[in-house]
C-alpha positions as CSV (number, residue, x, y, z in Angstrom):
1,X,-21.9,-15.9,-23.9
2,X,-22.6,-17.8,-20.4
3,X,-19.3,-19.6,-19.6
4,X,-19.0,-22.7,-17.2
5,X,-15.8,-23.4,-15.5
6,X,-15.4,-27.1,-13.7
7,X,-12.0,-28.0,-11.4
8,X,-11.9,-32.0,-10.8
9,X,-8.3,-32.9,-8.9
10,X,-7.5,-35.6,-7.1
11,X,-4.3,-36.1,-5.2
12,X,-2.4,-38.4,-2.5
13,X,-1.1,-35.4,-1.3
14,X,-3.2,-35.4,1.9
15,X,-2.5,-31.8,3.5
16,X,-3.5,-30.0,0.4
17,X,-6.5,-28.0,2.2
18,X,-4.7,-27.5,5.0
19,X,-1.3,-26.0,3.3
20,X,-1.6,-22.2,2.2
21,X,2.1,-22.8,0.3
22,X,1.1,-25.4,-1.5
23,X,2.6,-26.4,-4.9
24,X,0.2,-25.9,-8.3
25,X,-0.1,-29.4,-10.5
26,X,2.4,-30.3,-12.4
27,X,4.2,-26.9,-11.5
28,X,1.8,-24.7,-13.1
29,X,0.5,-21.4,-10.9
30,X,-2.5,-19.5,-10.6
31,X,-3.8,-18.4,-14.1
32,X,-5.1,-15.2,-14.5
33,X,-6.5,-14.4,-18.4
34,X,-7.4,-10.7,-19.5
35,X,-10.2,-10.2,-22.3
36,X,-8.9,-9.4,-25.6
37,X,-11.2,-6.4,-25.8
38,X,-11.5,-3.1,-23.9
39,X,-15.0,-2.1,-22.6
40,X,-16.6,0.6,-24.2
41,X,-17.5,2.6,-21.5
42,X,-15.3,5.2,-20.6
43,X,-12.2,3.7,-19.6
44,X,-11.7,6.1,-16.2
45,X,-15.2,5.2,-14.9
46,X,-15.0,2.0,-15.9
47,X,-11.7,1.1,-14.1
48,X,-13.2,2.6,-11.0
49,X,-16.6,1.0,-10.5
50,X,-15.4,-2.1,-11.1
51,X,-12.5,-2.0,-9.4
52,X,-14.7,-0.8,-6.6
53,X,-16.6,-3.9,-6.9
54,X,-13.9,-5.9,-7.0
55,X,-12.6,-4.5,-3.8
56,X,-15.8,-5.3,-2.3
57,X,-16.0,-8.8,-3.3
58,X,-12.2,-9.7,-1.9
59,X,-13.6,-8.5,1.0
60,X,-16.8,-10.7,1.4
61,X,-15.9,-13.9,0.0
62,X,-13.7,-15.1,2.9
63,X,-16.1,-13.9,5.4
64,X,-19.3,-16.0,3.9
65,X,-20.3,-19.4,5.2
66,X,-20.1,-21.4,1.8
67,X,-16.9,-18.7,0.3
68,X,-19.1,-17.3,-2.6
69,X,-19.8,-14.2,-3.9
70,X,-22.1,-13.0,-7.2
71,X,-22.7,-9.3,-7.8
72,X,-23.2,-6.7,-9.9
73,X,-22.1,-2.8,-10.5
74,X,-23.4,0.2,-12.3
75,X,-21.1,2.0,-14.4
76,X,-22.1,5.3,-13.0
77,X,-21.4,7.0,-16.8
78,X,-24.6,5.1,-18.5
79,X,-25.8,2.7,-15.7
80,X,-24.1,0.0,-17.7
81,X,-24.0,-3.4,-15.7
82,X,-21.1,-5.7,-14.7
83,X,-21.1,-8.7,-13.4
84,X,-18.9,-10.4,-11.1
85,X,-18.2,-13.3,-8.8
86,X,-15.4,-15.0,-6.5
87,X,-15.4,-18.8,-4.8
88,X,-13.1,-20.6,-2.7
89,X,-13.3,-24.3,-2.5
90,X,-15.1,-25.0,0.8
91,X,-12.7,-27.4,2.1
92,X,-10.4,-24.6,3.0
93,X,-10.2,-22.5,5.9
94,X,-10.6,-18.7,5.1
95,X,-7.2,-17.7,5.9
96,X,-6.4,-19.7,3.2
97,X,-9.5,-18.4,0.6
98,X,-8.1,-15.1,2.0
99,X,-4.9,-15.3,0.2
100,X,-6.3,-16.9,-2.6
101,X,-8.8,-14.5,-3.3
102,X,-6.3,-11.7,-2.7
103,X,-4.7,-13.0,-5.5
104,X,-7.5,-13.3,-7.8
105,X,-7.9,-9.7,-7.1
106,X,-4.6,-8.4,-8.1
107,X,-4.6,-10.4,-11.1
108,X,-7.7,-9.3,-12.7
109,X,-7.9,-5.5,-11.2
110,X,-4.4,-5.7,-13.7
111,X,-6.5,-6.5,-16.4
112,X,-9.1,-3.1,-15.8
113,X,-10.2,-1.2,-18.4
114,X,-10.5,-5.1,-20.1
115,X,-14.4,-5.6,-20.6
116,X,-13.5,-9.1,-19.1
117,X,-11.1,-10.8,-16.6
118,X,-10.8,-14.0,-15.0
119,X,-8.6,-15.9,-12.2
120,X,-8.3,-19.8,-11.9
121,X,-6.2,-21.4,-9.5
122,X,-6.6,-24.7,-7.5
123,X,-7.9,-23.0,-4.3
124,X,-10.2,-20.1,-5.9
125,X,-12.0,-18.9,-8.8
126,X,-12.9,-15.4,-9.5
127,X,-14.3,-13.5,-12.8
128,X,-15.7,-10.2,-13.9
129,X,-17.6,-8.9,-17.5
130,X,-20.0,-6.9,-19.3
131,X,-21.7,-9.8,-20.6
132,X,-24.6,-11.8,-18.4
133,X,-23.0,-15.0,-17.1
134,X,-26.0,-15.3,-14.3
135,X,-28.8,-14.0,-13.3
136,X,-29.7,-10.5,-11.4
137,X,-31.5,-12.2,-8.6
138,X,-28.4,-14.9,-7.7
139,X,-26.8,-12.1,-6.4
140,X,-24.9,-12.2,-3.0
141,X,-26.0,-9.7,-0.5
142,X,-22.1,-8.9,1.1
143,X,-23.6,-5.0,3.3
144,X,-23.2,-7.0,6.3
145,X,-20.0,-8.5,5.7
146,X,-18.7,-5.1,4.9
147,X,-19.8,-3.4,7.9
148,X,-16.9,-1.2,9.1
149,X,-14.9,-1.8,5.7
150,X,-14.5,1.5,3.3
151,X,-16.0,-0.3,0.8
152,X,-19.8,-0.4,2.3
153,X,-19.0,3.9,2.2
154,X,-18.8,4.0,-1.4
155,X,-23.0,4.5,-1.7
156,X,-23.1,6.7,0.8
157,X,-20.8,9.2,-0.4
158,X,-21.4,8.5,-4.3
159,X,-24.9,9.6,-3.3
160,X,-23.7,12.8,-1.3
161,X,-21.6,14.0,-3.9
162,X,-24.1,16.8,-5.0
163,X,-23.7,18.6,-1.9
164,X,-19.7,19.2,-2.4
165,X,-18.9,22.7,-3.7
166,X,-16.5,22.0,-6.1
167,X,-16.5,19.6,-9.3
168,X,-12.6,18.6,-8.5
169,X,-13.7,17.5,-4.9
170,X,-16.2,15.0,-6.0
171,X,-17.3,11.8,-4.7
172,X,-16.4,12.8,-0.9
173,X,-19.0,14.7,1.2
174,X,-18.7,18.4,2.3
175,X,-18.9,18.3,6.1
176,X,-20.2,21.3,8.4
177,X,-17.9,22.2,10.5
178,X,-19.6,22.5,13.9
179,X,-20.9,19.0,13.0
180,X,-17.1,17.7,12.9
181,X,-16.4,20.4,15.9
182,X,-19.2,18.2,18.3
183,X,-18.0,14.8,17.0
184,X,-14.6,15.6,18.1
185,X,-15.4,16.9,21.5
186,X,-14.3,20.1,20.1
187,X,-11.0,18.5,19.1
188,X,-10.2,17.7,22.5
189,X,-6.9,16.0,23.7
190,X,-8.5,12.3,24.7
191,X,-9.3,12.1,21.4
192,X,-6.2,12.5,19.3
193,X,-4.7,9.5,17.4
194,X,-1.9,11.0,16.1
195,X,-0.2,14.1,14.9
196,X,1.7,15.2,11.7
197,X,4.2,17.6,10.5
198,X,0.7,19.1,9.4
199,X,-1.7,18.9,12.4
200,X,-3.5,16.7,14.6
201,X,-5.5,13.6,13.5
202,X,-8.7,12.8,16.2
203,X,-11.4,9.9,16.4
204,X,-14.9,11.6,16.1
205,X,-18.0,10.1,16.3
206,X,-21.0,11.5,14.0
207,X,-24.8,11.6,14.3
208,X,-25.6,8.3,12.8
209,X,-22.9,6.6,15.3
210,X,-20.4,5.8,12.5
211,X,-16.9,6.2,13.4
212,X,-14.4,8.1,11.4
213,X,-10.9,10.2,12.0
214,X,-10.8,14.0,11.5
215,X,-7.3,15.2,9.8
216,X,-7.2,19.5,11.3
217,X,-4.5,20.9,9.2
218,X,-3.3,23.8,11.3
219,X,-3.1,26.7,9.3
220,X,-0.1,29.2,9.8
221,X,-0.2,30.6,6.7
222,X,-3.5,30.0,5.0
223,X,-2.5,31.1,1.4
224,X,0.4,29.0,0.9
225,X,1.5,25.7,2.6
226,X,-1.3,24.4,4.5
227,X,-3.8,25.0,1.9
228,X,-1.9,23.8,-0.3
229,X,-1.3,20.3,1.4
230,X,-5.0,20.4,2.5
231,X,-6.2,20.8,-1.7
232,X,-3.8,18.6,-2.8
233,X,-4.9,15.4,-0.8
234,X,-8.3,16.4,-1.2
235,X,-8.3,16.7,-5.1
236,X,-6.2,13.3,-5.3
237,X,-7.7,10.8,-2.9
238,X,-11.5,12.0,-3.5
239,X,-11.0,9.7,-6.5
240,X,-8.9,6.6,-5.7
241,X,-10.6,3.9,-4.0
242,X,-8.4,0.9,-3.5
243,X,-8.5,-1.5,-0.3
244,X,-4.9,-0.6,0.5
245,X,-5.0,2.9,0.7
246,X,-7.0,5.2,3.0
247,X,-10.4,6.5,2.1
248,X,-11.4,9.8,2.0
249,X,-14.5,10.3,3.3
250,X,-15.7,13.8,3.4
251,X,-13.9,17.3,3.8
252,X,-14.9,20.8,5.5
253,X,-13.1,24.6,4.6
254,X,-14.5,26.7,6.7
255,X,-11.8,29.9,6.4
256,X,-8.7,28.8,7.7
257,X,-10.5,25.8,9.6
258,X,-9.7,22.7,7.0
259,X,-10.5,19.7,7.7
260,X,-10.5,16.0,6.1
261,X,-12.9,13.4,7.3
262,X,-11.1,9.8,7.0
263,X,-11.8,6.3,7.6
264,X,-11.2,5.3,11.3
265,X,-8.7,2.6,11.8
266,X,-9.0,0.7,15.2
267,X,-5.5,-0.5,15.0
268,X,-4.0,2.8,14.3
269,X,-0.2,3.1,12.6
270,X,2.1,0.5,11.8
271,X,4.9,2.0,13.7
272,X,2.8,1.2,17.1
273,X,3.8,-2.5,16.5
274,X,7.2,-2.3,15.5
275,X,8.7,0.0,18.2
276,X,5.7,1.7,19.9
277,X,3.4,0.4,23.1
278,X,2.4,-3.0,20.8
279,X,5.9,-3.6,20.0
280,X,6.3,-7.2,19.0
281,X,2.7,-7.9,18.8
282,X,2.8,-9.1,15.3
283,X,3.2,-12.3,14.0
284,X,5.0,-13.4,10.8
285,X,2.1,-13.8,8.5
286,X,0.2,-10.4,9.6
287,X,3.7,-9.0,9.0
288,X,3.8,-10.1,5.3
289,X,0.0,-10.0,5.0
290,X,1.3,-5.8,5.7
291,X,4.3,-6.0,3.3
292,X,2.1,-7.2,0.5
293,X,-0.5,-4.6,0.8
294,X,1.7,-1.6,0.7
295,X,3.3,-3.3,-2.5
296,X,-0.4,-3.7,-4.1
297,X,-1.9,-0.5,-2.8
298,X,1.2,0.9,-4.4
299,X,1.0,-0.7,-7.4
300,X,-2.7,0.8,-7.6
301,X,-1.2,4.7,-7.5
302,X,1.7,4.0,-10.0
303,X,-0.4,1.7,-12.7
304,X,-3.7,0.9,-12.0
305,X,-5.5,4.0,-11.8
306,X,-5.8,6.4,-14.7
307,X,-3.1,8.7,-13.6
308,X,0.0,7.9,-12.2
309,X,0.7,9.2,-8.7
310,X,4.2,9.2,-6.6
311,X,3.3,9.5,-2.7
312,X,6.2,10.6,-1.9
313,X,6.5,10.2,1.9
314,X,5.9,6.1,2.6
315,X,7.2,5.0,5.9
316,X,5.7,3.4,8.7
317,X,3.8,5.8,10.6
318,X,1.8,6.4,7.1
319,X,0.8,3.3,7.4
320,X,-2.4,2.4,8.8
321,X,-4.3,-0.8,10.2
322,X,-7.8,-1.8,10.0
323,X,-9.2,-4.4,12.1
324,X,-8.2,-7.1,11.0
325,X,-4.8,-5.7,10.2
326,X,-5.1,-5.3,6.8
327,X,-2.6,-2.1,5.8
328,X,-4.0,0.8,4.5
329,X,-1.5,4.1,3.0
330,X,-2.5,7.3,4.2
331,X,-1.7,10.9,4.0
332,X,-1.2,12.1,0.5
333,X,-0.6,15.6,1.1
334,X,2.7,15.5,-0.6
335,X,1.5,13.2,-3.4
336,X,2.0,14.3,-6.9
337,X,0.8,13.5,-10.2
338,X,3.2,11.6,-12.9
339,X,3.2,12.7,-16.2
340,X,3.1,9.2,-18.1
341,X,5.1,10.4,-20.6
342,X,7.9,11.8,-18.3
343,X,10.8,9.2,-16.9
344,X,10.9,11.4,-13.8
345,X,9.9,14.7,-13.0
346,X,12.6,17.6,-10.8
347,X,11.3,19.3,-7.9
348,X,12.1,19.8,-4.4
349,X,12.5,17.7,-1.4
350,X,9.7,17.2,0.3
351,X,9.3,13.8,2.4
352,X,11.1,12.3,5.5
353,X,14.6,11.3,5.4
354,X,15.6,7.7,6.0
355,X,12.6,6.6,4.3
356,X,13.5,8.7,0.7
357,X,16.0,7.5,-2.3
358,X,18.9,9.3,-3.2
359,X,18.2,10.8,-6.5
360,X,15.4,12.5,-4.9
361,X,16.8,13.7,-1.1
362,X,19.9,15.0,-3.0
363,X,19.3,16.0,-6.8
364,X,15.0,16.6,-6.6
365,X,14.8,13.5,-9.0
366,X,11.2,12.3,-8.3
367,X,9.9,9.3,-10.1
368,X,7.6,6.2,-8.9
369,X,11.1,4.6,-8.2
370,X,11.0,7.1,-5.2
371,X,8.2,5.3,-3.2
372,X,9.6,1.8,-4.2
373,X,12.5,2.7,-2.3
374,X,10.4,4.0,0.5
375,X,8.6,1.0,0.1
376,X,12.0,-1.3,0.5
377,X,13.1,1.0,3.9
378,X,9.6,-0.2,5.4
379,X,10.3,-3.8,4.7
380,X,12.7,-4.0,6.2
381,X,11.5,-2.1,9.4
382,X,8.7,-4.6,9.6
383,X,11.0,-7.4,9.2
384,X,13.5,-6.5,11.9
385,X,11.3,-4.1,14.4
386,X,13.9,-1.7,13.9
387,X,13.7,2.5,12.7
388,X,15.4,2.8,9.6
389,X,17.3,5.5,11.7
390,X,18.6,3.2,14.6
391,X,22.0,2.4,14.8
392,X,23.0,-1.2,14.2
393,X,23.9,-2.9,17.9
394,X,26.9,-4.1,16.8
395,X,29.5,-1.9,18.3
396,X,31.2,0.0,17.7
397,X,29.2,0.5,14.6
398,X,27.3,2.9,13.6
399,X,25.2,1.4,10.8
400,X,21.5,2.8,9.8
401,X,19.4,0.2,9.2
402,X,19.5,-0.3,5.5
403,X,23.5,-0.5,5.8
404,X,23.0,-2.7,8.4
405,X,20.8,-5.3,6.2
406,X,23.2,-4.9,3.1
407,X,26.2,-6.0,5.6
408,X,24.1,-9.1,6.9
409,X,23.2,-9.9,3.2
410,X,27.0,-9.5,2.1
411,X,28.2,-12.3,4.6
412,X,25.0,-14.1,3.8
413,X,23.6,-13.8,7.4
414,X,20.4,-11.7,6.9
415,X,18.4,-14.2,8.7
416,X,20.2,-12.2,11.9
417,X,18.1,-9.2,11.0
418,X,14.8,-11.0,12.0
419,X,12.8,-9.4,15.1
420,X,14.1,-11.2,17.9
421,X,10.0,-11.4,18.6
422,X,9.8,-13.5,15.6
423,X,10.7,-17.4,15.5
424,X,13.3,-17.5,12.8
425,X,13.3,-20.9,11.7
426,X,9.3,-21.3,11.2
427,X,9.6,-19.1,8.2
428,X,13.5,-18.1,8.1
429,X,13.7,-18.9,3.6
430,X,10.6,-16.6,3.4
431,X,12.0,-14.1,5.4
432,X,15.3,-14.2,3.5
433,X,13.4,-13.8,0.5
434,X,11.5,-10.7,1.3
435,X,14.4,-9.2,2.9
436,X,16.3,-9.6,-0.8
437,X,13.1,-8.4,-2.6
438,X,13.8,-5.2,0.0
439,X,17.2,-4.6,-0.8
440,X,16.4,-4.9,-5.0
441,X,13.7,-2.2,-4.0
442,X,16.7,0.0,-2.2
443,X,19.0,0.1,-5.4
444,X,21.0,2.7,-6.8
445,X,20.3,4.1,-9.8
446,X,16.9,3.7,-9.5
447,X,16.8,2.0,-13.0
448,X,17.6,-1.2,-10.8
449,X,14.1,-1.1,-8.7
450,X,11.5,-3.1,-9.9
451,X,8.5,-1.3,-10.6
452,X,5.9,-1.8,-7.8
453,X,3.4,-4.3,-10.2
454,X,6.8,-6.1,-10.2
455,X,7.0,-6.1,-6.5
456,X,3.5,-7.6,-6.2
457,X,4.0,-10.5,-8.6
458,X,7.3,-11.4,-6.5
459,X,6.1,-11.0,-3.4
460,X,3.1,-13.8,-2.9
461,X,5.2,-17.5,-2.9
462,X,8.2,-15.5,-1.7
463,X,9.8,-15.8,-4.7
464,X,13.6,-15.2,-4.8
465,X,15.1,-11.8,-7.4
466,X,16.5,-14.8,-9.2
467,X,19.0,-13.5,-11.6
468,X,18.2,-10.0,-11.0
469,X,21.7,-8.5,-9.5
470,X,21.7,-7.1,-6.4
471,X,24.6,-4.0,-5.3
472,X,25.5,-2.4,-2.3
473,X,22.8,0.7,-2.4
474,X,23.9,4.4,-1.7
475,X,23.3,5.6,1.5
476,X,23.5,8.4,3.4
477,X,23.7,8.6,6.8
478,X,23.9,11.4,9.5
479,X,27.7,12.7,8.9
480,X,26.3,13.8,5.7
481,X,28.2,10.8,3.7
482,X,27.2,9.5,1.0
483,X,28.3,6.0,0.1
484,X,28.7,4.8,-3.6
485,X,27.6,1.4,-4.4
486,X,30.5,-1.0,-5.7
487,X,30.7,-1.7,-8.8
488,X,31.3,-5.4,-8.2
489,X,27.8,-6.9,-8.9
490,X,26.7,-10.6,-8.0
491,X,23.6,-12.7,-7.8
492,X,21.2,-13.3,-4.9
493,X,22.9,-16.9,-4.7
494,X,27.1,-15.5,-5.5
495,X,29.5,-14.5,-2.4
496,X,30.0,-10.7,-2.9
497,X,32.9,-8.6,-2.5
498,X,33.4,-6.0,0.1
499,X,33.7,-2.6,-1.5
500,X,32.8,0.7,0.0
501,X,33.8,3.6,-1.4
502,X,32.5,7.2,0.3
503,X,31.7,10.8,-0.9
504,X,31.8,13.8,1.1
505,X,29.4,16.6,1.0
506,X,30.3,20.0,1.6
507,X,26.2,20.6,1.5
508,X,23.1,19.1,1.4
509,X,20.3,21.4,0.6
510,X,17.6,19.2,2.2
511,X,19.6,18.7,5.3
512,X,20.4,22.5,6.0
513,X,17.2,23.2,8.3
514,X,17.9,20.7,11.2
515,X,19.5,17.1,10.8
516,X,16.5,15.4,10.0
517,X,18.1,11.9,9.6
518,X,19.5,11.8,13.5
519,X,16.6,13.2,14.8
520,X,14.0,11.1,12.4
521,X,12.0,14.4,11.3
522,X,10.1,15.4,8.6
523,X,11.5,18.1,5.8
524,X,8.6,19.7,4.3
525,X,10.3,21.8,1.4
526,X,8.2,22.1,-0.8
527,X,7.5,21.6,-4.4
């Protein structure tokens, strides 16, 4: 059935097109309905081409002169078609249909395997189905405003999946490795980006000119670890395509030379910008802009794609940006699966502590819980330009970061643990906001964490945890202490009581190599 949607408003409110926060009518928000019906294409596929498509059209639609977007997808299972399209109004300035449509896209990818979706809010419109609702040639050709985006990849390598030697490594291209050798400069030193607790990252430059980053995992023992991490991210991230998480483009396993082929990031890792050479370089909104696409390319891993995944090492320097500073997570060498039916699974510490809950550094607990914590820790980084292993300034104390924040929050003062770099009062309730949505996200037991779909609903008009109580989370900090969260609990808007009571250790297993928490290094026991 061909639907028409029409939006007539008037208002006397005369900064509506210029006002990103602005109130809904009559108090009502966006409105995002889900089909009652699931598609009856395979459900897997389905969620991925689309979703694909999707992705593509967020994208485009800000970046086109009149903010519209029509296209269309082939289900790759049965060359099934679905259609799909996304408009802002035109009096708005793309920053704004930027947001908007951002939302739109959150809303309905929710709604994936439905056979139908659609968004409406005052500022955008966006839809998706099965059925027809225009015609094949009113489509919108986005290539060119996809140029340098993962997205515009996705033919390249869908098409070059025949030449991979393994069914479980499909969808990402096997590279030769002299090929990778030359576009590296033979993985010389001017073109590093970055190293791991894994190997060396380096810009390369292939045949046809494109720019992409080679992962070398250096091999010390080629039948255990570094294989291991090297199968791992290849298997999971061949498969997951989201716009906040790092695409993998291609892969080479040459004996003990492996390499992964990656999207290039011009702007490298978040860390650069919070305490590295571009320290203080970014504003509020490209800040939160960061902050909510961690949450949503989280949110993708733990309930949007057809298997749960738990990355397991989120922090800032996993984080990377794309040109236009759009976040992107990468490196899921320690990523596991998550059995749906399983609360949490045990295993080993493997991750970097600071950024890793409590259950899970202590007792092997591992859960999605685990990366919403991580997720909370880099919040608040981004918020006050601070390591979440830095010592408050305060002296004489000694407080890690997330003590630190909880301490501020207790006397009500957590507007203090703004970056100095950042102008307070401009957005000082937003910031206060975000900076309690951290602390919910830092909670012990993990029971108390929202889950990260949670996180994303919360997160776009700043919305306060309401209700949702809020207690002093256990930390541990390099003396090997752990402290146990009061059991006096009180609302977001309640004065709290000052309670600390602390456990000693005798021994930490995932401390006992080198004290990783002083030093801010990586543990990589593993699983």
């Amino acid at each position: 059935m061909d639907l028409t949607y029409l939006s007539l408003r008037y208002t006397n409110y005369d900064n509506f097109y210029n006002d990103p926060n602005v109130v809904e009518d009559a108090g009502i928000g966006p409105l995002g309905i889900c089909g009652n019906q699931t598609t009856s294409q395979p459900a897997t596929t389905f969620t991925q081409d689309v979703g694909r498509m999707l992705s593509d059209i967020t994208d485009a639609t800000p970046k086109t002169s009149n903010f519209y977007v029509a296209s269309t997808t082939q289900i790759t299972s049965n060359n099934a078609t679905v259609y799909a399209f996304a408009q802002c109004v035109e009096n708005i300035n793309k920053g704004i249909c930027e947001s908007c449509i951002n939302n739109a896209y959150t809303s309905i990818s929710n709604c994936l395997p439905s056979a139908e979706a659609t968004f409406i809010s005052v500022g955008c419109f966006a839809r998706y189905s099965v059925t027809p609702f225009f015609n094949d040639n009113q489509t919108v050709d986005i290539t060119n405003f996809l140029k340098g985006n993962s997205s515009s990849k996705v033919p390249i390598i869908a098409g070059a999946a025949a030449g991979a030697d393994s069914p479980e490594l499909k969808g990402a291209i096997n590279y030769n490795y002299k090929d990778l050798q030359l576009a590296t400069n033979n993985f010389s030193e001017e073109n590093i980006l970055g190293k791991g607790g894994f190997g060396e990252v380096f810009k390369a430059t292939l045949e046809d000119n494109n720019i992409v980053a080679v992962k070398k995992i250096q091999v010390w023992d080629a039948k255990a670890k570094a294989r291991e991490e090297f199968e791992n991210e290849v298997k999971l991230v061949s498969d997951v395509h989201h716009r906040n998480l790092l695409r993998l483009l291609g892969w080479s396993s040459e004996g003990s030379n492996l390499l992964l082929v990656l999207e290039y990031m011009p702007n490298g890792s978040l860390d650069r910008f919070l305490w590295g050479a571009k320290k203080g370089t970014l504003n509020w909104k490209q800040r939160y802009d960061i902050i909510f696409g961690i949450a949503r390319g989280l949110a993708h891993l733990h309930n949007e794609f057809h298997v749960k995944i738990v990355h397991r090492d989120i922090k800032s320097s996993n984080i990377l940006l794309d040109h236009d500073f759009q976040p992107k997570i990468a490196d899921f060498g320690l990523a596991r699966f998550h059995p749906e039916d399983q609360s949490h699974i045990s295993t080993k510490f493997a991750g970097t502590l600071g950024y890793t809950a409590p259950e899970y550094a202590l007792h092997g607990i591992l859960s999605d819980k685990v990366d919403t914590y991580s997720f909370g820790i880099v919040v608040l980084e981004i918020i006050s330009g601070l390591r979440c292993t830095d010592m408050s300034s305060d002296k004489p104390s000694t407080d890690y970061l997330l003590e630190h924040a909880w301490k501020l929050y207790e006397s009500r003062k957590h507007v203090m643990l703004i970056d100095e770099t950042l102008d307070p009062k401009e957005h000082e309730e937003h910031v206060k906001q975000i900076i309690e949505i951290a602390l919910l996200c830092t909670q012990s037991p993990a029971s108390k964490r929202p889950v990260m779909s949670e996180v994303v609903s919360m997160l776009p008009k700043g919305l306060s945890v309401g209700n949702r109580q809020l207690t002093r989370p256990t930390l541990i900090d390099h003396h090997r202490r752990v402290h146990i969260g009061s059991s006096n609990k009180h609302n977001v808007s309640g004065m709290p009581k000052e309670s600390d009571t602390k456990l000693q250790l005798q021994s930490v297993e995932a401390y006992d190599e080198v004290d990783v928490m002083e030093k801010g290094m990586n543990v990589q026991k593993r699983a």
